[in-house]
Backbone as CSV, one residue per row, in Angstrom:
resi,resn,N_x,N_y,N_z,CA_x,CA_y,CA_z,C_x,C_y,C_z
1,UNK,13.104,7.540,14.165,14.495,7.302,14.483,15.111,6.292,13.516
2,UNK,14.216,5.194,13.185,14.492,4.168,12.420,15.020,4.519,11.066
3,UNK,14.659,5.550,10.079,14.532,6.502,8.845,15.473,7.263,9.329
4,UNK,15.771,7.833,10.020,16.968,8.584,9.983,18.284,7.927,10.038
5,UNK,18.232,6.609,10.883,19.963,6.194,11.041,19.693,5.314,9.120
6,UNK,18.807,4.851,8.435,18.439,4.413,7.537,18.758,5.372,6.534
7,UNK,18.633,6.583,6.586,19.189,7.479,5.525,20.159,7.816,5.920
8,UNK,20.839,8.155,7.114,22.211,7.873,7.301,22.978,7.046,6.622
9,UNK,22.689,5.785,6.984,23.868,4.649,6.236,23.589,4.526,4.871
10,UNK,22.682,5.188,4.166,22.588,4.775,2.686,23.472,5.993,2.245
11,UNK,23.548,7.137,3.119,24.335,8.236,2.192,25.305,8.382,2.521
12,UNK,26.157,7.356,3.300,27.593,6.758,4.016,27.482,5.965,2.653
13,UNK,27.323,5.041,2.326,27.041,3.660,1.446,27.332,4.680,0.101
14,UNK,26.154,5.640,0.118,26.283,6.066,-1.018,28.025,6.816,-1.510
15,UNK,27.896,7.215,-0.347,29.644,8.158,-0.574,30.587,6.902,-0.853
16,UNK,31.051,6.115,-0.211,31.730,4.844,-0.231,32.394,4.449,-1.738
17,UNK,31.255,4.745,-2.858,31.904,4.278,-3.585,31.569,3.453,-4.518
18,UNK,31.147,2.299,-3.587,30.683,0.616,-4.010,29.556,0.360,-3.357
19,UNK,28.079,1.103,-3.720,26.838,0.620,-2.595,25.768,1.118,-4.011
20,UNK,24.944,-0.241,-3.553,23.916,-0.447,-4.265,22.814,0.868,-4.068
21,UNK,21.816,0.598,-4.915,20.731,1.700,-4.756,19.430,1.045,-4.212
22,UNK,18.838,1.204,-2.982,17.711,0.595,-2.260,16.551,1.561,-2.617
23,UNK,15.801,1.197,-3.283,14.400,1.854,-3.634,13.251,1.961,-2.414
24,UNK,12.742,3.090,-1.986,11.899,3.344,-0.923,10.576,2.431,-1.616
25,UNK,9.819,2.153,-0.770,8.551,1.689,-1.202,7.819,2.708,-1.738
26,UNK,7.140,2.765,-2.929,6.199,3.736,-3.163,4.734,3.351,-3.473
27,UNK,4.244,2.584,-3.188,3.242,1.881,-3.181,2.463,2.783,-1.585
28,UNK,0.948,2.727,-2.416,-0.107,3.981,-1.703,-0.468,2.682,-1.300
29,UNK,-1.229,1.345,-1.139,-2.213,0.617,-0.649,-1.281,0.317,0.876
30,UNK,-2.265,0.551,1.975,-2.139,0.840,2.983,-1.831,-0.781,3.470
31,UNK,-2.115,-1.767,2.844,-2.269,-3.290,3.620,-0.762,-4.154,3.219
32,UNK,-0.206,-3.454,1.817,0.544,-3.648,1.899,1.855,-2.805,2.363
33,UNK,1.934,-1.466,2.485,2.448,-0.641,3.340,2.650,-1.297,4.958
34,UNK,1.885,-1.984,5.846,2.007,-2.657,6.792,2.664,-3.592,7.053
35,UNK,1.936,-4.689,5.851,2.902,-5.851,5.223,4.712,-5.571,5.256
36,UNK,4.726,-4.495,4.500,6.627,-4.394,4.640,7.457,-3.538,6.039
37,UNK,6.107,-2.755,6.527,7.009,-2.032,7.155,7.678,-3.063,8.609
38,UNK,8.826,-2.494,8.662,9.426,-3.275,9.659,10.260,-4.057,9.057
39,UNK,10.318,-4.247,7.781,11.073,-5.322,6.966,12.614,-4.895,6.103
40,UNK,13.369,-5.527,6.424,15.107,-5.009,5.962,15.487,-5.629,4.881
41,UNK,16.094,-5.288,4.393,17.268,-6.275,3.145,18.646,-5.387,2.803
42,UNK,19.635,-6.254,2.975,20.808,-5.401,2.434,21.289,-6.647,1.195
43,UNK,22.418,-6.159,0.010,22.697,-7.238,-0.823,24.204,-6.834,-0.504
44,UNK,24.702,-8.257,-0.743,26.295,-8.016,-1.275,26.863,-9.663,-1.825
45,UNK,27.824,-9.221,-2.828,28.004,-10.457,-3.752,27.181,-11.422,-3.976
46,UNK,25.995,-10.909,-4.066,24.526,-11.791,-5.319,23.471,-12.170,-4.101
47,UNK,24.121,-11.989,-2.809,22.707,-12.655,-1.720,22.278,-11.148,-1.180
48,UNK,20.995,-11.795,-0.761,19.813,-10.653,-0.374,20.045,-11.602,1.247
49,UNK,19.933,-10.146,2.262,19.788,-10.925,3.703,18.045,-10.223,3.869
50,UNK,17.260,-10.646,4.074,16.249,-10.145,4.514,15.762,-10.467,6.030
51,UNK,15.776,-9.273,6.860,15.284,-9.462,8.013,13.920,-9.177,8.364
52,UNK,12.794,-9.867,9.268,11.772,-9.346,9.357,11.314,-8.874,10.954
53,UNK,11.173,-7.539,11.012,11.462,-6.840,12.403,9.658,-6.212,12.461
54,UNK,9.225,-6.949,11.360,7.859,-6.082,11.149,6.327,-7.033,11.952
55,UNK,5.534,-6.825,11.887,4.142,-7.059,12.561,3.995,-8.567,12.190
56,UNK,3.904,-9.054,11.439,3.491,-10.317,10.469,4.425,-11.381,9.676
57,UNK,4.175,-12.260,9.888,5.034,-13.544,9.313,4.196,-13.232,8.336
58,UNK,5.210,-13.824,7.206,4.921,-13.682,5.237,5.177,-14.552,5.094
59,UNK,4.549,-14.537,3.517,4.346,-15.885,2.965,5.574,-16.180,1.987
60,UNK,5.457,-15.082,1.230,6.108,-14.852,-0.507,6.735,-13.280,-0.394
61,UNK,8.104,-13.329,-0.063,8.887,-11.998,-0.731,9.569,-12.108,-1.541
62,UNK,9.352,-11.140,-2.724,10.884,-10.680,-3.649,11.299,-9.941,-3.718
63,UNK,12.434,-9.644,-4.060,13.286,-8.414,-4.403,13.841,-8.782,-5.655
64,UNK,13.740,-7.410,-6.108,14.131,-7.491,-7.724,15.648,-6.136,-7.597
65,UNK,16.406,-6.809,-8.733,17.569,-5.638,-9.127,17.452,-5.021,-10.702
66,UNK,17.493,-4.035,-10.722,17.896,-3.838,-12.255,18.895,-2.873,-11.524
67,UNK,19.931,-2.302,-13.189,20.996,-1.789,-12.905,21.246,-0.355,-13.649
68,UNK,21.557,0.617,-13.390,21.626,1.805,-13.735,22.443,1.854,-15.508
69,UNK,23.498,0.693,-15.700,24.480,0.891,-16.915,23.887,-0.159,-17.874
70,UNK,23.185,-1.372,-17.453,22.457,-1.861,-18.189,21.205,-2.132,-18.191
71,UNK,20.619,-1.589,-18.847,18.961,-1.681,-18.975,17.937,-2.860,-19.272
72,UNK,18.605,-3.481,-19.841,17.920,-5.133,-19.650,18.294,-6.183,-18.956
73,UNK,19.472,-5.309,-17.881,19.590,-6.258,-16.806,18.470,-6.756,-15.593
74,UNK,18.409,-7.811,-15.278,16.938,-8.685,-14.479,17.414,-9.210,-13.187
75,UNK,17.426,-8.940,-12.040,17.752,-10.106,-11.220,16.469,-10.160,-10.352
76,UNK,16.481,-11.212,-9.704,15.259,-11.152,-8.697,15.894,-12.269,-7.531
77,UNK,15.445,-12.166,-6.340,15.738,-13.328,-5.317,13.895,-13.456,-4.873
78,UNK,13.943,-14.706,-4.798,12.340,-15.302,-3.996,12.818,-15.618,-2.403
79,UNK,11.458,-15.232,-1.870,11.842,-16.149,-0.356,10.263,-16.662,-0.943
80,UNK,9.755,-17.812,-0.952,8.655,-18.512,-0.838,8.366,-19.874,0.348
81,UNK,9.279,-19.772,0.982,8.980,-20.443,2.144,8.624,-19.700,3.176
82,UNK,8.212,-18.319,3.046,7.691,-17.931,4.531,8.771,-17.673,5.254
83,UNK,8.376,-16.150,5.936,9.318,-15.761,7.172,8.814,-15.030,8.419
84,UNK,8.996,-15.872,9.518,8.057,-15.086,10.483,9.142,-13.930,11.081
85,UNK,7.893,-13.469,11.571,8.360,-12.194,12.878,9.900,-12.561,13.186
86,UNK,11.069,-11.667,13.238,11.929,-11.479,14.149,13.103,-12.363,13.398
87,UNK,12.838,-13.288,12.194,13.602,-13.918,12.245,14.454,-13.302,10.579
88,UNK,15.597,-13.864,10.036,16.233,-13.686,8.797,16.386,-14.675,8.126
89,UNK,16.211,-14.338,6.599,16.949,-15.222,5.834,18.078,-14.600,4.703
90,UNK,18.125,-15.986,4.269,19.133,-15.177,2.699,19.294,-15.912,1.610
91,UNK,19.292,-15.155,0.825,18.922,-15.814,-0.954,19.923,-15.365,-1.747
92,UNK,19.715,-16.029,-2.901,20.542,-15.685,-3.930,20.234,-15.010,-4.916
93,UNK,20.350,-14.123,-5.720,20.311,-13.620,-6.694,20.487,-14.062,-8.259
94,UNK,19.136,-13.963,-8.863,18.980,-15.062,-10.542,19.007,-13.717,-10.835
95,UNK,20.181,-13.413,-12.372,20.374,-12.374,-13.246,20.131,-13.079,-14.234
96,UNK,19.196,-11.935,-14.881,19.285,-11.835,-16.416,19.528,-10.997,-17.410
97,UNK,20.010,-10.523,-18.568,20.046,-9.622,-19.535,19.851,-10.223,-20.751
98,UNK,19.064,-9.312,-21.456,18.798,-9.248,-22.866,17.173,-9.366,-22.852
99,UNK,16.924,-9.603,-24.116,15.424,-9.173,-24.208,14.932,-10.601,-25.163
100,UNK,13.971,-11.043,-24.497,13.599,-12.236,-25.445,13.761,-13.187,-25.393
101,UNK,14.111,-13.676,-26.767,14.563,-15.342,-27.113,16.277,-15.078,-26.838
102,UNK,16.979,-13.521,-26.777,18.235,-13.808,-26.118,18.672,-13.284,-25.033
103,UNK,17.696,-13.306,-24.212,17.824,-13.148,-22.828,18.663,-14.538,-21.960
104,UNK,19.522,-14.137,-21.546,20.335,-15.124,-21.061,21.006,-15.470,-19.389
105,UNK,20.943,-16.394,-18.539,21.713,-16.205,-17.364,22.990,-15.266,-17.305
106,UNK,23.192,-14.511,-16.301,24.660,-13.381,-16.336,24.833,-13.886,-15.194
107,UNK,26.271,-14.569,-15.154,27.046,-14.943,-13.720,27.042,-13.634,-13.136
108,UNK,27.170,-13.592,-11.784,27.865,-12.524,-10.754,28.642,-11.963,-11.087
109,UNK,29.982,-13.002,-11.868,31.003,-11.395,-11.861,31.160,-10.607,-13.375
110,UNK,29.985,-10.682,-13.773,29.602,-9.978,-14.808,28.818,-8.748,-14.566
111,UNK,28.634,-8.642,-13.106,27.774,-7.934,-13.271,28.178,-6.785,-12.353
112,UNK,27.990,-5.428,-12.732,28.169,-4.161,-12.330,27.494,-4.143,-10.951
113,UNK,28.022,-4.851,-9.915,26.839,-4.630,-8.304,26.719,-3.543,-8.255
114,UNK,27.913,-2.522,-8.031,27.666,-0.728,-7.797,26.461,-0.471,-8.385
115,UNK,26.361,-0.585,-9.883,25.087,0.154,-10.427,23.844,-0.972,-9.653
116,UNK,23.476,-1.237,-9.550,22.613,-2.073,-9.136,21.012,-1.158,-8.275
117,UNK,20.012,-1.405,-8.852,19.129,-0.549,-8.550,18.149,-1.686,-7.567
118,UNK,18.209,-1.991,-6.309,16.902,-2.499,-5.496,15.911,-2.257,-4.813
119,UNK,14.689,-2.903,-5.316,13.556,-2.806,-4.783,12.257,-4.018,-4.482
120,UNK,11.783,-3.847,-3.397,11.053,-4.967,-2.889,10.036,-4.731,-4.153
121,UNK,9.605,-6.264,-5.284,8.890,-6.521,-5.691,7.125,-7.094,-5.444
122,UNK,7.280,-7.785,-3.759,6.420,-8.283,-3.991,6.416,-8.802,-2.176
123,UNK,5.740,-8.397,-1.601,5.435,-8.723,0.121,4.144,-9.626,0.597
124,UNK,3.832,-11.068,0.665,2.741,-11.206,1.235,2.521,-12.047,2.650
125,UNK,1.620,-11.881,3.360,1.304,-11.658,4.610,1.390,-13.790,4.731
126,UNK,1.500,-14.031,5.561,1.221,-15.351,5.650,-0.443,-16.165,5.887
127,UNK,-0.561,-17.236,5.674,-1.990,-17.582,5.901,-2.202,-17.904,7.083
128,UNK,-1.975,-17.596,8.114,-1.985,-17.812,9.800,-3.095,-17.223,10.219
């Protein structure tokens, strides 16, 4: 039921206009498959809300953006303080573009949100 009103609102979002692209998990290891499931994030103007509706308080999540019009665009948000069961937080979004020694900070309103491609980088379980 959860996956269906979930692909519902992304292909509402998607029609809209102005809605980011949320990447399904595709990751086969089953421990971390557990680790996320149950776990939300929506973005808008540079913050990530992440809710955790799933089995396990975590330690370390990220979410990363790249963007469909620019290709060496970088963003990522950290939660490294841990988030238990049931509860939310919200972060900000660090962009980068370019490659290298001129890879550089990109304010927010530089940046194309529509194209915006997200996906959970990185889920871990807490030490409890």
């Amino acid at each position: 039921m959860k996956k269906i009103l979930l692909a519902s609102l992304l292909s509402i979002a998607g029609i809209s206009g102005y809605a980011q692209t949320y990447q399904p998990v595709t990751s086969k290891n089953k421990t971390y498959l557990a680790t996320v499931k149950g776990l939300s994030y929506t973005y808008k103007d540079g913050i990530v809300t992440l809710k955790n509706n799933g089995n396990y308080n975590l330690g370390t999540v990220s979410i990363i953006a790249s963007s469909k019009a620019d290709s060496t665009l970088f963003g990522i948000v950290l939660f490294e303080d841990g988030l238990e069961k049931g509860k939310t937080v919200k972060g900000a979004v660090y962009f980068t573009a370019g490659l290298g020694k001129d890879s550089r900070e990109i304010p927010l309103k530089e940046i194309d949100q529509k194209n915006l491609i997200l996906s959970f980088d990185k889920a871990t379980r807490a030490q409890h």
